[in-house]
N, C-alpha and C positions, 0 to 999 in steps of 0.2 A: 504493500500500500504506500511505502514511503518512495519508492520509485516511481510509482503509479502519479504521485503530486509532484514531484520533483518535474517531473516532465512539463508539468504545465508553467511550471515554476518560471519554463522559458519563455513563456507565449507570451507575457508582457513584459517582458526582461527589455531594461532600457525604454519603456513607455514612461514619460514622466506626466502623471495627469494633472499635479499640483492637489491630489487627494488621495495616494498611494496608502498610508497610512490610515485609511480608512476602506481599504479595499476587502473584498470577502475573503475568510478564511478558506483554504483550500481543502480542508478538510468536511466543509458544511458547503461548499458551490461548486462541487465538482462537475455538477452538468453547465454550470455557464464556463466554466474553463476550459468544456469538452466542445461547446460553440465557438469559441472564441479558436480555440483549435482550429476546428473546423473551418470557420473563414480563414484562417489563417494560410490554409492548406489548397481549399477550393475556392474561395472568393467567395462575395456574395450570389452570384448566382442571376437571377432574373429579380431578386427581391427590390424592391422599391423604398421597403424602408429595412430597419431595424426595431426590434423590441426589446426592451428589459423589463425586470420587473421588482421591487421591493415590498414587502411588509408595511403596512402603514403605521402610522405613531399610536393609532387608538389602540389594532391590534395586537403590536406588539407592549404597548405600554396595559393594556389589562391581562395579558400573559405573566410579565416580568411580575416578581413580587422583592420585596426586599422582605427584611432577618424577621420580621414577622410576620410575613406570609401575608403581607399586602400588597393591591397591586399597585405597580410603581407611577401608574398611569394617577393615580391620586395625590401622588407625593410630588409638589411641586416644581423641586428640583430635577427627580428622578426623572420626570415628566420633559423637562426640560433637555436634559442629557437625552433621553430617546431618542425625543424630535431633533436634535442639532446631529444623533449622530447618523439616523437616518438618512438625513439631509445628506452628509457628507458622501454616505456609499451609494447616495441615488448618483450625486455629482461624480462618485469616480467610475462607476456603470455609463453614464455617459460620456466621457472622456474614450475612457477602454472599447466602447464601441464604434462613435463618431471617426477614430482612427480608418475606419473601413469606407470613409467617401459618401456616407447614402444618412441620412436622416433621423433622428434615432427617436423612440418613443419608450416612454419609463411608465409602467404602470403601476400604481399603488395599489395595493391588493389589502383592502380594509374587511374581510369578511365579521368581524368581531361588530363591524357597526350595527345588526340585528338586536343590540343591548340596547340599543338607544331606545327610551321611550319603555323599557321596563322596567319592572317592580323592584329589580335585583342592581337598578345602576340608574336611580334615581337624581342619582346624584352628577350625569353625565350632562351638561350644558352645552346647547346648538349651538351659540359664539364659540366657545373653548375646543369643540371638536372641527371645525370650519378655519379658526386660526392658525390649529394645528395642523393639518390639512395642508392649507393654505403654506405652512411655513415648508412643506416638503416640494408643492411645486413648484414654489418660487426657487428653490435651489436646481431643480429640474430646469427652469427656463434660462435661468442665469449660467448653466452649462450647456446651454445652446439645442436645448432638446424638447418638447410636446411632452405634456403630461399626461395621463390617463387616472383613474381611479376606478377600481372595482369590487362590487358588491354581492356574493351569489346568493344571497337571502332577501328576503323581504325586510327592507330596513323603512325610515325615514327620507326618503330620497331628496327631500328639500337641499338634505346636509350636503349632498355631494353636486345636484344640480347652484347651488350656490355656492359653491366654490371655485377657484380659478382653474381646476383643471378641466383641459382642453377636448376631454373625452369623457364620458361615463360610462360604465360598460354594468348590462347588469345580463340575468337570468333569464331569456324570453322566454325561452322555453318552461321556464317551471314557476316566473314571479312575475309576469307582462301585468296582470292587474292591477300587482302591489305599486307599482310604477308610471300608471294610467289614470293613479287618482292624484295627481302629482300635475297637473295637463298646464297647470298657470307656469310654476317653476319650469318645467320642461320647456312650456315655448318661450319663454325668458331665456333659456341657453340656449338655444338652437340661434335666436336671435343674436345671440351676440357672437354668433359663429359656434357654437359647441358642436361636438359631434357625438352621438349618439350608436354605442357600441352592443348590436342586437346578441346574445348570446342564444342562438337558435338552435345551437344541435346537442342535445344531451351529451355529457361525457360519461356514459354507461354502456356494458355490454350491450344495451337493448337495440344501442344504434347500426346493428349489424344486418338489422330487419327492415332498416326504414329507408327511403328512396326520399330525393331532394325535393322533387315535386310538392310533398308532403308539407316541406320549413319553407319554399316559395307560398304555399299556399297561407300557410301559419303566418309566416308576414308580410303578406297584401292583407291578411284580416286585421291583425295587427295597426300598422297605418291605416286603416280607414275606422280603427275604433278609437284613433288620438285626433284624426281629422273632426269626426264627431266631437269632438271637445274643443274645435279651435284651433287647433295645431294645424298650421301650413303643412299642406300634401310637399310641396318641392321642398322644403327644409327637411325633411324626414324624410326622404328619399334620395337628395344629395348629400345629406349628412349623417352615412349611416356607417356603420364598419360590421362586418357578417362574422362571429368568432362563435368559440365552441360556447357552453354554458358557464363552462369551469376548468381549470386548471385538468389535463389528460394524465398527469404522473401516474396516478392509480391502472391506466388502461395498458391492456398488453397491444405491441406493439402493431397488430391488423389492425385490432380498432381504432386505435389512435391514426393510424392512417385511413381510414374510414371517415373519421370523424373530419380533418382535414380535406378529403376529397369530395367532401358532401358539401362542406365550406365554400370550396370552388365553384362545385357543379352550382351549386346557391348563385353566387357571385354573378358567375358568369350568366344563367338565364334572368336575373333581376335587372341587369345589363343589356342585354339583348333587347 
């Protein structure tokens, strides 16, 4: 295993991103060291942009607990160290990718925001989780990169539609409604340019059975049941990005490419 890292050891060998010292352990990123390989090796390919992704502050800050078993997200400080050092390994993720020529996008991956608005974390305030937010894409932009945020629960979606990041991505497939009640905040970001990231294709073995036709038809209903509320038909059809539901790590490696080629197939007849 210790050769196994060593190797990658060289993939950013002499990269200086001005946030090195906040880059992932290689022990805990071994699949982004295995892309970073990877382009390294064959280039990017036909891709148009780049993706990364981190942990968001709320997530990771109600995870951590300190010496008694509180979460760190409460503790002022604590709270504070999260978010700045988040910030710093969103900033060296863009650095370490941008070196490849093409456009990079950071996405924040907040799934713990489902707390918000319950009995168990009452104590969680819409300015305080929006600032925070706020403070990780701002280090995203300032390293030259588009921010994303995602959701795969039913949460409060005001929080993330009012925030400055440049994307929202949430669950279509399994949370479209939670999200639909939401139609004023939504057409406020779209307006100000937002883009609106459909996660339409489950990431479950189930999807071995399903044909594309299926999540085109899932989202023309979709769009015409936010149209129904106001929402501009051409902003939500030029502003949309077609991704899986959730994160594929779990799927073995057919479906996971399944799940990817139903993306396309999507893509490309929504296009046409």
């Amino acid at each position: 295993m210790a050769a196994f890292y060593a190797a990658y050891l060289e993939v950013l060998d002499g990269v200086e991103t001005g946030y090195d010292q906040f880059s992932f352990p290689l022990e805990s990123a071994a699949g982004f060291y295995a892309f970073i390989r990877h382009l390294e090796t064959y280039g990017p390919g036909a891709a148009r942009w780049l993706k990364g992704q981190i942990s968001g502050p709320i997530t990771v800050g109600l995870q951590l607990t300190d010496q008694n078993g509180r979460s760190a997200y409460y503790d002022e400080q604590l709270r504070d160290l999260v978010i700045k050092s988040l910030s710093m390994q969103a900033a060296w993720q863009v650095k370490a990718l941008a070196r490849f020529r093409l456009p990079v996008i950071i996405f924040i991956d907040e799934p713990a925001l489902y707390a918000y608005g319950s009995s168990t974390h009452i104590t969680l305030k819409k300015e305080n989780l929006i600032d925070d937010i706020n403070c990780i894409v701002e280090a995203v932009h300032s390293a030259g990169a588009l921010a994303g945020i995602h959701c795969c629960a039913r949460t409060d979606w005001s929080v993330l539609l009012e925030s400055s990041a440049d994307i929202v991505s949430f669950d279509a497939y399994g949370y479209f409604d939670s999200l639909s009640l939401y139609n004023v905040e939504l057409g406020n970001f779209l307006s100000k340019g937002g883009t609106l990231a459909w996660g339409l294709v489950p990431v479950s073995e189930s999807v071995a059975h399903m044909n594309s036709a299926d999540f085109v038809d899932l989202f023309r209903r979709q769009v015409y049941t936010l149209v129904s509320k106001s929402i501009n038909y051409e902003l939500l059809n030029n502003q949309a990005l077609i991704t899986p539901s959730c994160g594929i790590t779990n799927l073995s490696i057919p479906v996971a490419e399944k799940v990817y080629n139903l993306i396309a197939e999507i893509a490309n007849c929504l296009l046409s």
